[in-house]
C-alpha positions as CSV (number, residue, x, y, z in Angstrom):
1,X,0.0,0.0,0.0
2,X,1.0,3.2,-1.0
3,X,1.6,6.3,1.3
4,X,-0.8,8.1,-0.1
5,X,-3.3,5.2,-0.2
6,X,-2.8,5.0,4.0
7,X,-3.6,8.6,4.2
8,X,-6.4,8.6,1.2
9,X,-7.9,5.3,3.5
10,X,-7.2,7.0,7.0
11,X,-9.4,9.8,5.6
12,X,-12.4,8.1,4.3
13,X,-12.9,6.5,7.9
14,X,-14.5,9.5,9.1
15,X,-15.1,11.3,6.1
16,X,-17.6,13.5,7.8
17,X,-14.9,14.6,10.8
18,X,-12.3,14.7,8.0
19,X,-14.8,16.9,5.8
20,X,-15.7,19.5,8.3
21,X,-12.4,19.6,9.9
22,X,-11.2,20.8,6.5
23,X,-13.8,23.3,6.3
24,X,-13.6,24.8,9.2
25,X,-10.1,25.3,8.9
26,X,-10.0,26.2,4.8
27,X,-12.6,29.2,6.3
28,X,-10.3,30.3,8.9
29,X,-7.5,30.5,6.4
30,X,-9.2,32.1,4.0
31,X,-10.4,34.9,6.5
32,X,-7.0,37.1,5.8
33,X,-8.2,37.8,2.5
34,X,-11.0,40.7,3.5
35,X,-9.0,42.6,6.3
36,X,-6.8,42.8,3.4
37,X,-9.0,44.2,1.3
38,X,-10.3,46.8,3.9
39,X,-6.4,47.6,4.9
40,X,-6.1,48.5,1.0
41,X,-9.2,50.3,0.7
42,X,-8.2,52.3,3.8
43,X,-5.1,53.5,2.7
44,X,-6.2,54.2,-0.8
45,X,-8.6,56.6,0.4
46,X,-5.5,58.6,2.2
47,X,-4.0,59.3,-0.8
48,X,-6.8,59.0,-3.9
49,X,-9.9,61.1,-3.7
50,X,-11.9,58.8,-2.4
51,X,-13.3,58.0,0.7
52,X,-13.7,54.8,1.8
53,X,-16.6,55.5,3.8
54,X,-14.8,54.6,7.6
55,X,-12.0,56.5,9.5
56,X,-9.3,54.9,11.8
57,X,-11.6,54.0,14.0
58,X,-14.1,51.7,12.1
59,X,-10.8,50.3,10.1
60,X,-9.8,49.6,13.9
61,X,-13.0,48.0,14.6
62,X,-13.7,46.0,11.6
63,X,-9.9,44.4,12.0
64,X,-10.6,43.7,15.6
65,X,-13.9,42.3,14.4
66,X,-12.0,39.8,12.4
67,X,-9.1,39.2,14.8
68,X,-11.9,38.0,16.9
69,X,-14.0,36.3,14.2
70,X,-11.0,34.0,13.2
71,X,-10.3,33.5,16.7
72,X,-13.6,31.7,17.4
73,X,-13.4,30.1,14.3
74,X,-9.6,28.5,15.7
75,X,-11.5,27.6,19.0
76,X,-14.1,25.3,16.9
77,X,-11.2,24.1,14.8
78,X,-9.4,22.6,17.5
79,X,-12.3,20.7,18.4
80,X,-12.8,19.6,15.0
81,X,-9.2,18.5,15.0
82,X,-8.8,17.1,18.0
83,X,-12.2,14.4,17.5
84,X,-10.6,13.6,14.4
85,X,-7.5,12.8,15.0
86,X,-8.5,11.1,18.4
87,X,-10.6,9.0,16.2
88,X,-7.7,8.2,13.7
89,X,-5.1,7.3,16.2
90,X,-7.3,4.8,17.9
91,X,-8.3,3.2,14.6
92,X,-4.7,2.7,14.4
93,X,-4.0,1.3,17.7
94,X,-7.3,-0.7,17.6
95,X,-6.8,-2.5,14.4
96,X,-3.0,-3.1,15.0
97,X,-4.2,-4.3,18.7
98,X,-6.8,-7.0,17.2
99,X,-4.2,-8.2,15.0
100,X,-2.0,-8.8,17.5
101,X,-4.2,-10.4,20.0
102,X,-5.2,-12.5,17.1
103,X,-1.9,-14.1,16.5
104,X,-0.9,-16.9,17.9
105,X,1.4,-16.7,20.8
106,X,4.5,-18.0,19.4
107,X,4.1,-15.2,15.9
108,X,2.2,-12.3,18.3
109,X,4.9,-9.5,17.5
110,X,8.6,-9.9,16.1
111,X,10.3,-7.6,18.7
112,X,9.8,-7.0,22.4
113,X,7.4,-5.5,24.3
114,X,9.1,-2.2,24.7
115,X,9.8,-1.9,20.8
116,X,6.1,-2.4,20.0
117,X,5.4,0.4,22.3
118,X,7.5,3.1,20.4
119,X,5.4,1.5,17.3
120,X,2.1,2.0,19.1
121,X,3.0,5.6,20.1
122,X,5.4,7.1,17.3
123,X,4.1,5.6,14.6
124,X,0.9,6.1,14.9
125,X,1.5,10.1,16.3
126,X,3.6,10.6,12.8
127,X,0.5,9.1,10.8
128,X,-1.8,11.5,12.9
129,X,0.6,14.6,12.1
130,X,0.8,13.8,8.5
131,X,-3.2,13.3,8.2
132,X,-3.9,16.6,10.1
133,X,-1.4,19.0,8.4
134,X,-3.1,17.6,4.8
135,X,-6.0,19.7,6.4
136,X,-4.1,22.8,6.7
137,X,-2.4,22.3,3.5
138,X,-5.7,22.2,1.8
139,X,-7.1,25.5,3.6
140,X,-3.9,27.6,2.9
141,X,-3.7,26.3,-0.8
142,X,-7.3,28.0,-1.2
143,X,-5.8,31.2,0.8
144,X,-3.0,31.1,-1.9
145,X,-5.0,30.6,-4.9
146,X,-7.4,33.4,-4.1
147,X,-4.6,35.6,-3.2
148,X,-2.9,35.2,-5.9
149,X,-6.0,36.1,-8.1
150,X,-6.2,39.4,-5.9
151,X,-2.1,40.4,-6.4
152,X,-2.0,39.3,-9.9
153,X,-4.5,42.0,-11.1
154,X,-3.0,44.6,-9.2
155,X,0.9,43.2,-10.2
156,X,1.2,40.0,-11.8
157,X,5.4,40.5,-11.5
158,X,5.7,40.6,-7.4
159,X,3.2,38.2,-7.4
160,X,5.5,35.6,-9.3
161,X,8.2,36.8,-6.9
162,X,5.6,36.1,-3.6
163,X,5.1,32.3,-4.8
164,X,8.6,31.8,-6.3
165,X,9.7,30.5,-2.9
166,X,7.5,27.3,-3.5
167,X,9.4,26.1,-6.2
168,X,11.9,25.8,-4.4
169,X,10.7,24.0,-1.0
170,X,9.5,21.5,-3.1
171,X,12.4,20.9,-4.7
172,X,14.2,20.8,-1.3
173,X,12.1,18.1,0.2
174,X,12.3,16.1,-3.2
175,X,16.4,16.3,-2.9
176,X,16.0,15.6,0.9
177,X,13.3,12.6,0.8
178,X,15.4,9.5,0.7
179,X,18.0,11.1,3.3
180,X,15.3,12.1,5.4
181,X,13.6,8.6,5.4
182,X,16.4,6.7,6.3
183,X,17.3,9.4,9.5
184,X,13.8,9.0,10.5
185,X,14.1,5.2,10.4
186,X,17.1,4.6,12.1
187,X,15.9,7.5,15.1
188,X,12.5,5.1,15.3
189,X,14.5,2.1,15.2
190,X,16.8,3.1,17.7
191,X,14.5,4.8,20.0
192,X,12.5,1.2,19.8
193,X,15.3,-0.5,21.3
194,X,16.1,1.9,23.9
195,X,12.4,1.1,24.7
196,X,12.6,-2.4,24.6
197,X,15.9,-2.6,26.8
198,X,14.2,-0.8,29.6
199,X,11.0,-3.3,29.1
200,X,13.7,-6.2,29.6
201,X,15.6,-4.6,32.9
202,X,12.1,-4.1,34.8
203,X,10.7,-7.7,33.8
204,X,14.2,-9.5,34.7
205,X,15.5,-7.5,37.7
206,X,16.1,-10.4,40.3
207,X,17.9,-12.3,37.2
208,X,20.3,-9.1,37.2
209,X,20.8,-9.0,40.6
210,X,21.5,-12.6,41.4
211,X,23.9,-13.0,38.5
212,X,26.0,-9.5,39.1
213,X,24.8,-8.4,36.1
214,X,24.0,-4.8,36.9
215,X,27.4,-2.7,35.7
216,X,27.0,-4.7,31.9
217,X,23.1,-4.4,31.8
218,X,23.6,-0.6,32.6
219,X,26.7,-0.7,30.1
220,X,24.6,-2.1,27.4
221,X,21.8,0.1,28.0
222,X,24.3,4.0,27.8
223,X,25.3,2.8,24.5
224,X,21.7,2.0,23.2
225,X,20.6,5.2,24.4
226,X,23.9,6.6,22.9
227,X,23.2,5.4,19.7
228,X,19.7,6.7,20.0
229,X,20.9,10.3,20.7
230,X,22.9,9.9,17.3
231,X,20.2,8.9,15.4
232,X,17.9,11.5,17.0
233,X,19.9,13.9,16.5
234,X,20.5,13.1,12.7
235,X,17.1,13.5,12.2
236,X,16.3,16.4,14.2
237,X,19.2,18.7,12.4
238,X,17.6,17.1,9.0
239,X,14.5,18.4,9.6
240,X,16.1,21.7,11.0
241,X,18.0,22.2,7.6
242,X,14.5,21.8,5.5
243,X,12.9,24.1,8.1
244,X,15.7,26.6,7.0
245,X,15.6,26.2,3.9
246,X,11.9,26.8,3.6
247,X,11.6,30.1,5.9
248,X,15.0,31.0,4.3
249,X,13.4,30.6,1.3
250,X,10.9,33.0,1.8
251,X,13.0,35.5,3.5
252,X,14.5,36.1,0.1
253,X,11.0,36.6,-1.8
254,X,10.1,38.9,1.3
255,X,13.4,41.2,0.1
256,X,13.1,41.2,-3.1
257,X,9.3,42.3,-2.7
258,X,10.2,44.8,-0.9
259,X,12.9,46.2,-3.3
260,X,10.5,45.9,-6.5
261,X,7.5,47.7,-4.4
262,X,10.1,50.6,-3.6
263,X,11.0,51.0,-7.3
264,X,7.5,51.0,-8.4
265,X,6.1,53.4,-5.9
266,X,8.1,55.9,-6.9
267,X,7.3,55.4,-10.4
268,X,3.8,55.8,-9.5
269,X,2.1,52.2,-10.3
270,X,2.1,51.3,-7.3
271,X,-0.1,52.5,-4.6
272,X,-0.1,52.7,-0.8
273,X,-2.5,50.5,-0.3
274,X,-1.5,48.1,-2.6
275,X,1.5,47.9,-1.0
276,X,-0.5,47.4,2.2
277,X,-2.3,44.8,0.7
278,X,0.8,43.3,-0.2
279,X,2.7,43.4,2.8
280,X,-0.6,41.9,4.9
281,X,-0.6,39.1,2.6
282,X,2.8,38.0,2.6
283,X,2.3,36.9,6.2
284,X,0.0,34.4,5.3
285,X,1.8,33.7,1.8
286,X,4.9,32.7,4.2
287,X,3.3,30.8,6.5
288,X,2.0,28.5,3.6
289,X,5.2,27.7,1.7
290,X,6.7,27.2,5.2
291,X,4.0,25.0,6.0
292,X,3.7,23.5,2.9
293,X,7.0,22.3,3.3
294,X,6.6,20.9,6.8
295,X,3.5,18.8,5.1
296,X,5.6,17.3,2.5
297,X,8.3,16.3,5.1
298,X,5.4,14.5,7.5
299,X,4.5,13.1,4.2
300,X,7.5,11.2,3.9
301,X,8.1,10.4,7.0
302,X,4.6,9.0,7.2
303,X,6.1,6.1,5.0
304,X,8.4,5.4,7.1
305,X,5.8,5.0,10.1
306,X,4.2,3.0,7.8
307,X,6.7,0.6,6.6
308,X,7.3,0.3,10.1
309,X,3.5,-0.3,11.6
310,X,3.4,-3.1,8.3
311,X,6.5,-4.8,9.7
312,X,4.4,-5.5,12.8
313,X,2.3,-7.1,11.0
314,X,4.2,-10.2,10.0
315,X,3.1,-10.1,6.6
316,X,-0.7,-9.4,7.0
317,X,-1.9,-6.8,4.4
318,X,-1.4,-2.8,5.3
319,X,-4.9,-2.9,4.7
320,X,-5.4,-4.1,8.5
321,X,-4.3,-0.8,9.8
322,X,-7.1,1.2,8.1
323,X,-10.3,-1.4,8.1
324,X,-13.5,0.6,9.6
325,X,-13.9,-1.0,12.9
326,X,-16.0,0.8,15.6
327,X,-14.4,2.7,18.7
328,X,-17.0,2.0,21.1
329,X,-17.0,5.8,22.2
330,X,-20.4,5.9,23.6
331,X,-21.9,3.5,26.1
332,X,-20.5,0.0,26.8
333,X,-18.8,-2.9,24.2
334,X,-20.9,-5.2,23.9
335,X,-19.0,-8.6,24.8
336,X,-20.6,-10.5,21.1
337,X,-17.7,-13.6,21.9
338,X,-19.4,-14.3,25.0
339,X,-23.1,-13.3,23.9
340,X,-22.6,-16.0,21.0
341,X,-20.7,-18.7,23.6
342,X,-24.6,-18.0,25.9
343,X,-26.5,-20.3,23.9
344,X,-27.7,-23.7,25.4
345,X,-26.7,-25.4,22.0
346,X,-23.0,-24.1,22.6
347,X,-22.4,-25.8,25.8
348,X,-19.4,-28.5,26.0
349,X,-20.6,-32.0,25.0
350,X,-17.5,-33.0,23.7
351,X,-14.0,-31.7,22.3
352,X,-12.1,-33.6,20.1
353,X,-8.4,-32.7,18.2
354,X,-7.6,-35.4,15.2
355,X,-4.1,-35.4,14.1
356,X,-3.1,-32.1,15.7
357,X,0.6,-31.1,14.7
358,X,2.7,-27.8,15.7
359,X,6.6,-27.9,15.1
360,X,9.3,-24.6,16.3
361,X,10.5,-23.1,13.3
362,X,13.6,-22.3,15.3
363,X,13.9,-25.8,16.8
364,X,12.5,-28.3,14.8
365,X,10.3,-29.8,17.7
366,X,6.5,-29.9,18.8
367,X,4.2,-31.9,18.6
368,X,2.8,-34.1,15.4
369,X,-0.1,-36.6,14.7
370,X,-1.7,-36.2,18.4
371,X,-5.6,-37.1,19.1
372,X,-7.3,-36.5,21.8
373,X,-11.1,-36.5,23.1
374,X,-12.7,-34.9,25.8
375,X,-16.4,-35.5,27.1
376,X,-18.4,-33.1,29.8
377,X,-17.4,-32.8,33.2
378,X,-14.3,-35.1,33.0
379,X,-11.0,-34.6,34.1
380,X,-8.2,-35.5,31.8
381,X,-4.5,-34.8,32.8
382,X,-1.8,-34.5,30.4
383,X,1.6,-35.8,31.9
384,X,5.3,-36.7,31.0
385,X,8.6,-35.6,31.0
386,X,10.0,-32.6,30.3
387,X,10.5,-31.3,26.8
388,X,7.8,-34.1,25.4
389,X,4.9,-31.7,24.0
390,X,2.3,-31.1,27.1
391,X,2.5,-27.2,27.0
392,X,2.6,-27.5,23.3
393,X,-0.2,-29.9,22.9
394,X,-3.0,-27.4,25.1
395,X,-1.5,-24.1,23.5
396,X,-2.4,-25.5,20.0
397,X,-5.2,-27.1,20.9
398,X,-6.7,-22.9,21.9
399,X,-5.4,-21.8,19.1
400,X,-2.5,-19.9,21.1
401,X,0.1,-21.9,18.4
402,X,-0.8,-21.8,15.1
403,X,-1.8,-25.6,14.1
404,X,0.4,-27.0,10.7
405,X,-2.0,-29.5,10.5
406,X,-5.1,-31.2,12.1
407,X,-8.6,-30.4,13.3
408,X,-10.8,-28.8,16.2
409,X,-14.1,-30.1,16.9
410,X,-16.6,-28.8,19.2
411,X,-19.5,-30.5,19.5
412,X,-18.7,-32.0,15.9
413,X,-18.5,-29.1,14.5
414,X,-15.1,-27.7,13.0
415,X,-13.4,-24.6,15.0
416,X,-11.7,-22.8,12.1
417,X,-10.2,-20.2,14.8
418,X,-9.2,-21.8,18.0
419,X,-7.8,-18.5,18.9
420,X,-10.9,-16.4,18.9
421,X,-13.3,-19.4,19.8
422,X,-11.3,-20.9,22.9
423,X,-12.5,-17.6,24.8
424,X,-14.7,-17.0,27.8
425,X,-17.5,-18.7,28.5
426,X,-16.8,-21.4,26.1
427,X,-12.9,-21.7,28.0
428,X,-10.8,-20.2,30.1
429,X,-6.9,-20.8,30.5
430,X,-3.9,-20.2,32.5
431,X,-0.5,-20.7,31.8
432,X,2.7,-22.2,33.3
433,X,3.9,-19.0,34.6
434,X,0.7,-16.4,35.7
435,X,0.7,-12.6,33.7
436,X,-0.2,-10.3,37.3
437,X,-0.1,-6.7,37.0
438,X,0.9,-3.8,39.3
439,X,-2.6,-3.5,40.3
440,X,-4.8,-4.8,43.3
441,X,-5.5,-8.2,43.6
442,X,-9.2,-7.4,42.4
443,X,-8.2,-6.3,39.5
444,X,-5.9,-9.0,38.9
445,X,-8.5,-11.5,39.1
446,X,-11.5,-9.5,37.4
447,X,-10.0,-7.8,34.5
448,X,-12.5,-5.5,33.8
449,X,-15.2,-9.0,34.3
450,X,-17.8,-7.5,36.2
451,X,-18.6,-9.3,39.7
452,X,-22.1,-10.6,39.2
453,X,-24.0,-12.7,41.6
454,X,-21.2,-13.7,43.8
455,X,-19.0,-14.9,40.9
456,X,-15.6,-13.4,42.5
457,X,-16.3,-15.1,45.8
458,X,-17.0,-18.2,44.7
459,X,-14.1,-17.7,42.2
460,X,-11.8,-17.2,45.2
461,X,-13.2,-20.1,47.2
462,X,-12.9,-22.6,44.8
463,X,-9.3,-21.6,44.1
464,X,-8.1,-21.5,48.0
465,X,-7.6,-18.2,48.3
466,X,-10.2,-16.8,50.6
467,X,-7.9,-17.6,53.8
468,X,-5.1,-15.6,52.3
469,X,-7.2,-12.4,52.4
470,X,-6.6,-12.1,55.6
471,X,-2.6,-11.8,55.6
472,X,-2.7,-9.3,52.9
473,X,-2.8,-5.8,54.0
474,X,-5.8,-4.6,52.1
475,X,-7.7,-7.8,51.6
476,X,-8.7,-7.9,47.6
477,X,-7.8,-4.5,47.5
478,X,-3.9,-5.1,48.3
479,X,-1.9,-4.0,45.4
480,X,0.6,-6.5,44.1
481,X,3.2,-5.1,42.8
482,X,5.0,-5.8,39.4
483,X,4.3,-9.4,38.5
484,X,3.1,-10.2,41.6
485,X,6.5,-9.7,43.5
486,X,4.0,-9.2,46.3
487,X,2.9,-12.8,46.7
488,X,4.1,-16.1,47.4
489,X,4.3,-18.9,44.1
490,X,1.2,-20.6,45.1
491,X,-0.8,-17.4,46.1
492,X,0.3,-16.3,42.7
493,X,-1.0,-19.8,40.9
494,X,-4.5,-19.2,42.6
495,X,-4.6,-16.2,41.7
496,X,-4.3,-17.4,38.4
497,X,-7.0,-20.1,39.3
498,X,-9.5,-17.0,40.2
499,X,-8.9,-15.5,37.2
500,X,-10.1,-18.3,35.2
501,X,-12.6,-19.8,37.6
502,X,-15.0,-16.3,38.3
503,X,-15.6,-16.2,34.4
504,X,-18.0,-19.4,34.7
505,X,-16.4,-21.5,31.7
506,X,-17.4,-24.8,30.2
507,X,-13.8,-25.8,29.7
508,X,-11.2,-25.0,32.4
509,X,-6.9,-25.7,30.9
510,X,-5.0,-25.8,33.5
511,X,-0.7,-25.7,32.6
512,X,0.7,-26.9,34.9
513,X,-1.0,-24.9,37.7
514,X,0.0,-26.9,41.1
515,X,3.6,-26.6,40.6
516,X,3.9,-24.1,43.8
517,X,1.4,-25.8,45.8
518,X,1.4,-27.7,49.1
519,X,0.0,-31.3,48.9
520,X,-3.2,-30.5,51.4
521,X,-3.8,-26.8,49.3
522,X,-3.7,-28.8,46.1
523,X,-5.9,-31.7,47.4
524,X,-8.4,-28.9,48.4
525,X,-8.7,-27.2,44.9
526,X,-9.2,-30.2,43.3
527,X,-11.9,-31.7,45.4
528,X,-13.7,-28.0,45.6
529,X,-13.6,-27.7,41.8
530,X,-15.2,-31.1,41.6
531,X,-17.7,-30.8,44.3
532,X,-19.0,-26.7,42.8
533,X,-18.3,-27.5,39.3
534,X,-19.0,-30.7,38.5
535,X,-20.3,-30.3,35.1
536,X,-17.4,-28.3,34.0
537,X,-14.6,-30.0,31.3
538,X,-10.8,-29.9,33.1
539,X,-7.9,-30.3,31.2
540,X,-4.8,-30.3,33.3
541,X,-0.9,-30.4,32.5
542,X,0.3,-31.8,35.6
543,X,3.1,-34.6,37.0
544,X,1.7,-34.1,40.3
545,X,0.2,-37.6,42.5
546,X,-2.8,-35.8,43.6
547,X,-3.9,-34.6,40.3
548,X,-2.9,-37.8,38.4
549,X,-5.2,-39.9,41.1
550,X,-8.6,-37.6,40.5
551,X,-7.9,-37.9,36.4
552,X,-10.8,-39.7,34.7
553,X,-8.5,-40.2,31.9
554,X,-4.5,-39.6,31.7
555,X,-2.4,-38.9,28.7
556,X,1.6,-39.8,28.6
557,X,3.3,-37.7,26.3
558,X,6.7,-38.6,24.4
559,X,8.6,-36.4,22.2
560,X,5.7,-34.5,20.9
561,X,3.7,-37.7,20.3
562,X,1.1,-39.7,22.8
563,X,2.9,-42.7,24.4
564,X,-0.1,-43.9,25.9
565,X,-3.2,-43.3,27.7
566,X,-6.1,-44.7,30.4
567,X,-6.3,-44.2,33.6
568,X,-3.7,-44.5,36.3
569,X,-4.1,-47.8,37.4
570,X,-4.1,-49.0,33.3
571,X,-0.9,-46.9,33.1
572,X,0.9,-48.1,36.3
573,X,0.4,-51.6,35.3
574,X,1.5,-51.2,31.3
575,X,3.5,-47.9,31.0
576,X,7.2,-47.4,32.2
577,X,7.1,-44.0,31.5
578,X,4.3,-43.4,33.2
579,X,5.2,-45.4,36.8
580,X,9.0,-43.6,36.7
581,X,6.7,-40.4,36.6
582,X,4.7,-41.8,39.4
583,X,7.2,-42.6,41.4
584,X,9.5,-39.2,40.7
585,X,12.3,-41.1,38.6
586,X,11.4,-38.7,35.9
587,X,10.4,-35.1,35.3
């Protein structure tokens, strides 16, 4: 997609916002052009015998009328502006968002969290400026056509000298595009991994500590920063230089205007007032070839936020950025996933994966050829060693890895996006290590899920959590801290557990989620999820004794491939694997 097709599309989103922003601000650009008129009239009537019909006084008023006019008409600009833009940058973010969210974990983004942020927030910002200085290109293009209609029938030879200036910016900013690209590019890039290296120090502080790591880390991180100060500047004096050139520019016309006027005056074809008129005008002239300028160097840096917003998107068309989604603005989302999941005909009778296969492209490993069938309210566990495919097996099964091959059927009928259909209430998951924010415990578990009917207590019940409350300082309302640095590993799991548990799911995937318990805290959340949920579907990853014992049905895993299956007593008497895992051998 072309650069002027992102903007053309970005436009037509909200034509109407676009539409009136432009006229709003083409009216207060054109608004120059009649205390110009009444300057000129004024001061012809000074020296012709003629009166123009006001003295200094009304000329005084009327241009303080218009001062004030143009004024108000700024004021409703802004708003204009502002509600577009606002609209247009959260288009941006929203679409790019969904797409993310949408990819499977493993192909989610190609950098780190701190580089996608500089995308969210530069890259989008330059697309915004670029799209809201085509505005204010449009509305001083009008003030410069009309004005030059005006000057060219008093003077049509200092009016070629007023607009001479443009000729040249735009051939400065032709020269200057590939130069300027390529500064702006490597000040995002680097300005990305500045971002990304600070993401990395926060999330792996203890790591740093333990392994006397801090004088490199900090090493590292002054010469990423240094490099971005390079870059930065590069780009900064780049821009500075076109800026230059382009006020420079018209600095020259100004002189020369004023030279030729001089000349001509005294000569007696020129009068006072159209010099007046003249002067008056080049104000505004300026500030459009200055501005004009500007425009056409947020136009090409615009490519380069947008070659840089398409990278994100790991080869998805550029048309993902612009498609018309709504912004929710007014009232609440409506939650369609789990209106849709409501139904009595959606409810869990039976999940089954035929030939499911998922292999690292950096590794060559996964999983291949696995099957596996699950039936409401029963509890299958997924065990073996380490390395053999049981976190891989349940993150392709949601969708979370993107499947090479195999099917997803639920209730016989084919899921074509695990990803977007293994959501609450149809399923709920948690993974090996739990995601907690810097936020209260609350908040942690709800996640903006409201707290209907007693959900959240129950939630926290079944998970054995409610006696914990009491040795936090603020009960549910005891913020955390980063990743949970605040609680224990087990508090932390259950947490995890609440998460999942308040949102009322048919399916409940549990990876590995007992790790950190005790044996009596684990025996507890087991038997409470069976006795309050009985007609719920568990799928567990666990080695653990007391979570192999409940299983209905057990699954060995190998090297990415099932080993063998049944229930514990089947497998203690005719699986190796599966007794040296019973007995600890193996892990």
């Amino acid at each position: 997609m072309s650069t002027f097709t992102y903007m053309w599309r970005l436009i037509c989103y909200r034509p109407g916002w676009y539409l009136t922003n432009a006229i709003v601000w083409t009216v207060i650009y054109l608004m120059p052009i009649f205390p110009g008129l009444i300057t000129k009239a004024f001061f012809d009537s000074l020296t012709i015998d003629s009166a123009a019909g006001y003295g200094t006084w009304g000329l005084i008023a009327l241009l303080l009328g218009a001062a004030l006019a143009r004024s108000a008409t700024v004021l409703i600009g802004f708003i204009t502006d502002v509600n577009f833009r606002f609209r247009m940058g959260m288009l941006l973010r929203r679409n790019l968002l969904e797409h993310i969210l949408k990819e499977p974990g493993a192909r989610a983004i190609p950098c780190s969290p701190g580089e996608a942020i500089s995308h969210f927030r530069d890259d989008v910002d330059q697309s915004e400026e670029a799209v809201s200085w085509s505005v204010d290109v449009f509305g001083m293009t009008c003030f410069a056509v009309v004005s030059c209609f005006i000057l060219i029938r008093i003077d049509a030879q200092m009016t070629t000298l007023v607009f001479l200036p443009l000729v040249i910016v735009v051939i400065a900013a032709q020269l200057a595009t590939t130069r300027l690209q390529k500064y702006r590019s490597e000040s995002r890039d680097s300005t990305a991994k500045v971002t990304g290296a600070i993401s990395e120090m926060f999330g792996s502080v203890q790591a740093i500590q333990v392994a006397g790591a801090e004088k490199r880390v900090m090493s590292r991180f002054r010469a990423l920063n240094d490099n971005r100060r390079k870059t930065m500047l590069k780009d900064k004096l780049m821009t500075e230089v076109l800026d230059s050139i382009f006020s420079n520019s018209v600095n020259l016309g100004t002189g020369l205007i004023l030279l030729l006027a001089g000349q001509k005056m005294r000569g007696g074809e020129f009068t006072v007032g159209d010099f007046s008129l003249f002067v008056y005008y080049l104000t505004f002239v300026t500030q459009f070839i200055s501005n004009f300028g500007k425009f056409l160097t947020y136009f090409k840096q615009m490519t380069v936020a947008l070659l840089r917003l398409t990278g994100i998107l790991q080869g998805a068309p550029a048309q993902v950025l612009t498609a018309a989604n709504g912004l929710q603005l007014k009232g609440d989302a409506v939650d369609k996933p789990a209106a849709a999941a409501s139904s009595a005909g959606d409810k869990l009778q039976q999940l089954e994966a035929s030939g499911l296969t998922y292999t690292y492209p950096e590794t060559g490993r996964g999983i291949a050829d696995v099957n596996l069938k699950l039936t409401r309210g029963s509890f299958t566990v997924i065990t073996g060693p380490i390395g053999s495919g049981k976190t891989t097996l349940v993150r392709t099964l949601l969708g979370l890895l993107p499947r090479t091959g195999g099917t997803v059927r639920w209730n016989g009928r084919e899921v074509q996006d695990p990803g977007s259909f293994f959501i609450p209430p149809r399923s709920a998951y948690t993974a090996q290590v739990p995601r907690l924010y810097s936020d209260t415990l609350r908040e942690n578990i709800l996640l903006g899920h409201s707290d209907q009917d007693g959900q959240l207590a129950r939630a926290l019940h079944t998970a054995v959590l409610e006696e914990d409350l009491g040795h936090l300082q603020n009960g549910l309302d005891t913020v955390i801290g980063p990743r949970g640095v605040k609680l224990s590993g087990g508090q932390a799991q259950r947490t995890a557990a609440a998460r999942m548990l308040v949102r009322d799911s048919g399916l409940y995937v549990f990876d590995d989620l007992s790790s950190a318990l005790d044996v009596e805290t684990e025996q507890k959340l087991w038997s409470r999820l069976f006795r309050e949920r009985g007609d719920a579907t568990c799928l567990v990853v666990s080695h653990r004794k007391t979570a192999l014992a409940k299983a209905d049905h057990i699954v060995v895993m190998r090297d990415g491939r099932i080993e063998a299956e049944g229930t514990a007593e089947e497998l203690l008497e005719g699986n190796d694997s599966f007794r040296k895992l019973w007995h600890g051998e193996e892990s």
